[in-house]
Backbone bond lengths (Angstrom), bond angles and torsions (degrees), N, CA, C in turn:
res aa  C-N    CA-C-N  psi(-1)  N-CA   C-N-CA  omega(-1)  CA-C   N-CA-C  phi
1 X - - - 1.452 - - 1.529 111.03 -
2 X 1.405 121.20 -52.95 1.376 120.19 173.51 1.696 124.47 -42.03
3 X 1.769 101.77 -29.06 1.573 109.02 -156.97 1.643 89.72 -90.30
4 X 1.132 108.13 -9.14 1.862 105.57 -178.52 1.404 91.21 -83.51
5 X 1.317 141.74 -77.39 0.891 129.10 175.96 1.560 144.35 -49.96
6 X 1.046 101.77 7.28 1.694 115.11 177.29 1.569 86.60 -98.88
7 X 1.061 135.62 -51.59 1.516 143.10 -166.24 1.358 104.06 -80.69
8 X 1.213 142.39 -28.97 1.521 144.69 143.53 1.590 106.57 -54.51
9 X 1.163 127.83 -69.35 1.539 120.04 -179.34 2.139 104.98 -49.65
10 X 1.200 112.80 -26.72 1.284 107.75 -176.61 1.520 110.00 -78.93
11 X 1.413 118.00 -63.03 1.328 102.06 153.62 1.550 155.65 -17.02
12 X 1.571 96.61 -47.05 1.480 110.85 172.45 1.128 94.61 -66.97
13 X 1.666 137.05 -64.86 1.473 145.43 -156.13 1.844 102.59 -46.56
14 X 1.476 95.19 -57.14 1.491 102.11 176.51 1.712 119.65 -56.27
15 X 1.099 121.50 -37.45 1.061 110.21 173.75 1.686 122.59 -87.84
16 X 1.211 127.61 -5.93 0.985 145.23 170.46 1.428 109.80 -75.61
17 X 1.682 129.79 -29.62 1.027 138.03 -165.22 1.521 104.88 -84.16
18 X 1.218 100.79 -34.73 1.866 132.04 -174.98 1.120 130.90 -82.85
19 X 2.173 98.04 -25.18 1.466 86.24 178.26 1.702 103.69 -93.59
20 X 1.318 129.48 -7.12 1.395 133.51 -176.03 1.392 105.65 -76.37
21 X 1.275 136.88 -59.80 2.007 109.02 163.78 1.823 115.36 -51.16
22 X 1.344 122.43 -22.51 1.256 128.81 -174.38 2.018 115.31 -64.57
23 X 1.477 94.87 -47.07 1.325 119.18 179.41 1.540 114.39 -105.98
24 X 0.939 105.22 25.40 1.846 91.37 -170.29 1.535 104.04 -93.74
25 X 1.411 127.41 -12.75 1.290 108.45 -171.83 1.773 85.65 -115.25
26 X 1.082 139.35 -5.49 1.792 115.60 167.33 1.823 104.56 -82.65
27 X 0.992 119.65 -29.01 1.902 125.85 162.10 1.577 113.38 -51.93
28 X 1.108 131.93 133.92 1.152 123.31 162.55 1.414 97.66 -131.52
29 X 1.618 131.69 150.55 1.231 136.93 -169.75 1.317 104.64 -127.03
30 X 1.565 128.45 117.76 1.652 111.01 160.77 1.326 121.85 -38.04
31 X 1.325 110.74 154.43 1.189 121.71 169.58 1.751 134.66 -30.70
32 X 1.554 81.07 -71.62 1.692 107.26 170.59 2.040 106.50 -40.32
33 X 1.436 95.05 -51.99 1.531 102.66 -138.16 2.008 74.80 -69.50
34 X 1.896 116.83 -57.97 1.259 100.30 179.14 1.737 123.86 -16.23
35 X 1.821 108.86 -63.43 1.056 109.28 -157.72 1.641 118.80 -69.07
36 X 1.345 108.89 -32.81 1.923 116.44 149.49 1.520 116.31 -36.44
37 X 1.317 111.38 -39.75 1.693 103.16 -167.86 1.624 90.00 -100.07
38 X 1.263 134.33 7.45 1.342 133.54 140.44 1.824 110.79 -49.16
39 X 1.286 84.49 -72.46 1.531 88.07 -172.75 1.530 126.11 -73.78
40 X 1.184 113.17 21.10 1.338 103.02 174.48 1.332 126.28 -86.36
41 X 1.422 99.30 -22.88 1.843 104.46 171.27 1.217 112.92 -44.47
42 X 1.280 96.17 -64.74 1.799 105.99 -165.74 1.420 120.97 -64.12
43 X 1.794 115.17 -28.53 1.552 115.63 164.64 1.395 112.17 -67.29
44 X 1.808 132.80 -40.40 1.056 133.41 173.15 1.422 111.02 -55.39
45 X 1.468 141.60 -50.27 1.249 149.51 125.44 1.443 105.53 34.85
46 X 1.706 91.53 -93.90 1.571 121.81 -160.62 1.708 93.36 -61.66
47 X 1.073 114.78 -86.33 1.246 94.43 174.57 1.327 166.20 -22.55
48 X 1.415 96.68 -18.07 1.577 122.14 168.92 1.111 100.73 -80.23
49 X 1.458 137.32 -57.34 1.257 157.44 178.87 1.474 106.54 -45.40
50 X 1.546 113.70 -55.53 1.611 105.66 175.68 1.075 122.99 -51.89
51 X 1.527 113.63 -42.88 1.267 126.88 -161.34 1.940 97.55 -77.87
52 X 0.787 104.56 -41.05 1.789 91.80 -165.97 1.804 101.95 -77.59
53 X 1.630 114.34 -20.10 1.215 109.16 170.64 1.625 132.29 -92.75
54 X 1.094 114.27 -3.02 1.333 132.40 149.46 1.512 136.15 -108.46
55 X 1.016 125.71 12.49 1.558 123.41 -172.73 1.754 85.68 -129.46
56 X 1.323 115.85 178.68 1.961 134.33 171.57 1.547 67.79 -167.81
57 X 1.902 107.90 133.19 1.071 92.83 151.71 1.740 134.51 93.05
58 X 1.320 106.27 -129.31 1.743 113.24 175.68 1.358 89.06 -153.72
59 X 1.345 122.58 58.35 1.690 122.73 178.45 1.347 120.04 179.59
60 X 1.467 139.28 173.26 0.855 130.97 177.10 1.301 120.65 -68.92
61 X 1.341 132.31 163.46 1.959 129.22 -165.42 1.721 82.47 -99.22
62 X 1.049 152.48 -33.70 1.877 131.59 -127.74 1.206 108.75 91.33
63 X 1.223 90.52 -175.35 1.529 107.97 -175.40 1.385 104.24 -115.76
64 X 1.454 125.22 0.67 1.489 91.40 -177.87 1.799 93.53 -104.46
65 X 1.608 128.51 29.48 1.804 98.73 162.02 1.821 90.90 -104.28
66 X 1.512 119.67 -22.60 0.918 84.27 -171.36 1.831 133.14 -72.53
67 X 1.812 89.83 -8.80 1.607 108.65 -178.64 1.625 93.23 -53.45
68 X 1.743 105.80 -68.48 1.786 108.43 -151.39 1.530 98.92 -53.11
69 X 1.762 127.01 -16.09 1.376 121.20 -166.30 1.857 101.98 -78.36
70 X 1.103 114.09 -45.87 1.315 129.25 171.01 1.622 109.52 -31.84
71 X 1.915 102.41 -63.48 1.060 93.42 -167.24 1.582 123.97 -88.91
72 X 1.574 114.62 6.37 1.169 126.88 145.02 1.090 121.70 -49.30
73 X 1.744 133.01 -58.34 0.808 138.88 -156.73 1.882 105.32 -72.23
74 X 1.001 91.19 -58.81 1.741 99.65 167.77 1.421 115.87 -34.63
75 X 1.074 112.60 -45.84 1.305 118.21 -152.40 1.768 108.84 -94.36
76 X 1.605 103.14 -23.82 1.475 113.19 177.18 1.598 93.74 -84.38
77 X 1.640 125.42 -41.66 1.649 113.90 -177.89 1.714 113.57 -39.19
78 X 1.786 108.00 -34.76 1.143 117.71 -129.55 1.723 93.86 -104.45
79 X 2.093 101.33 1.71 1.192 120.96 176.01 1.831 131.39 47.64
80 X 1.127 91.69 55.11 1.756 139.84 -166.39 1.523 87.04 -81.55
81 X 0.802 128.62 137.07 1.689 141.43 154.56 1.632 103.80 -39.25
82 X 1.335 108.32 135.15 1.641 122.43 -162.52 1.749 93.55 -63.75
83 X 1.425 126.19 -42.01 2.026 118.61 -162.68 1.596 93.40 -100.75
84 X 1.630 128.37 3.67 1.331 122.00 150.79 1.868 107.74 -71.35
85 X 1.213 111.42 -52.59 1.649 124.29 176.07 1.624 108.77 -45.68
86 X 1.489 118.29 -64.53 1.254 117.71 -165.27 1.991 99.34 -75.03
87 X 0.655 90.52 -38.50 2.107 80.17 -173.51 1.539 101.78 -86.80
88 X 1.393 132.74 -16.80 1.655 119.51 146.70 1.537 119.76 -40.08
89 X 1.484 95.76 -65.09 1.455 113.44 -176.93 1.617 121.00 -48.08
90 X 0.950 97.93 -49.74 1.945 115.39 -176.62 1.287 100.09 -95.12
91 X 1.626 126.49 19.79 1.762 109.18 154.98 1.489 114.82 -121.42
92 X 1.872 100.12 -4.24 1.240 112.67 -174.82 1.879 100.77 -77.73
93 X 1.376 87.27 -42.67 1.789 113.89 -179.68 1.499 81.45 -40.32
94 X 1.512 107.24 -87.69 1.548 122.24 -145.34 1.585 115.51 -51.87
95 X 1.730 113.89 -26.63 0.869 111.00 -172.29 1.531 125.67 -84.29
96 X 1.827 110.53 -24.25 1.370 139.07 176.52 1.378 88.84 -61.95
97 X 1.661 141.08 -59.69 1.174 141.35 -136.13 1.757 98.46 -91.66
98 X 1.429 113.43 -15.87 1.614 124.07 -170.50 1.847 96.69 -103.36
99 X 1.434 106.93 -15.65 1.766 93.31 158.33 1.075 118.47 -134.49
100 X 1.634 107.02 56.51 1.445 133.65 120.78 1.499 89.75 110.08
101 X 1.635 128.72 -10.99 2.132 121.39 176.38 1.089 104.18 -44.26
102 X 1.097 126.54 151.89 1.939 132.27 174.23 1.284 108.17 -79.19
C-alpha cells in the first residue's frame, strides 16, 4: 500500500513539473504575487532550519544546537569551506553540551 502511494505522490510531482513549461505562457502572474513566489524558498528554508534547531521532539532542544547552529551560520555567511562549517558547528554543539548547557 505505501509503494502505491509513493508512486502516486511521484506521478503528481512529475506532472506538476511538466505542466509549468507546458502552461507558463497561457498563465500570466502579477508582478507582486511573481516576486512572493520568489521568496518562498528562502522563508520555507528558514523555517525548516528553525524548526530542527530549536525543537528535539515536542519541546525545546537547549541551547547548545541552537549555539553550534549560529555558529554555522556565521561561519557559512563568512563563506568558510562547507566540512570547516559542519565540524565548527557540531564541536561548538558538543562542547556547550560537555560543559553541562542543555
Amino acid at each position: 500500500m505505501l509503494l502505491y502511494a509513493v508512486l502516486a505522490l511521484a506521478a503528481c510531482t512529475y506532472a506538476l513539473r511538466l505542466a509549468g513549461p507546458a502552461f507558463h505562457h497561457r498563465l500570466r502572474l502579477p508582478e507582486h504575487l511573481r516576486d512572493l513566489l520568489g521568496l518562498a524558498a528562502p522563508v520555507l528554508l528558514v523555517a525548516l532550519l528553525a524548526t530542527a534547531a530549536l525543537t528535539a521532539g515536542h519541546g525545546f532542544a537547549g541551547w547548545a544546537r541552537p549555539a553550534g547552529v549560529a555558529v554555522g551560520a556565521v561561519l557559512a555567511v563568512r563563506r568558510l569551506p562547507f566540512p570547516v562549517v559542519v565540524v565548527a558547528a557540531a564541536a561548538t554543539t558538543a562542547l556547550l553540551r560537555l560543559s553541562g548547557v542543555a
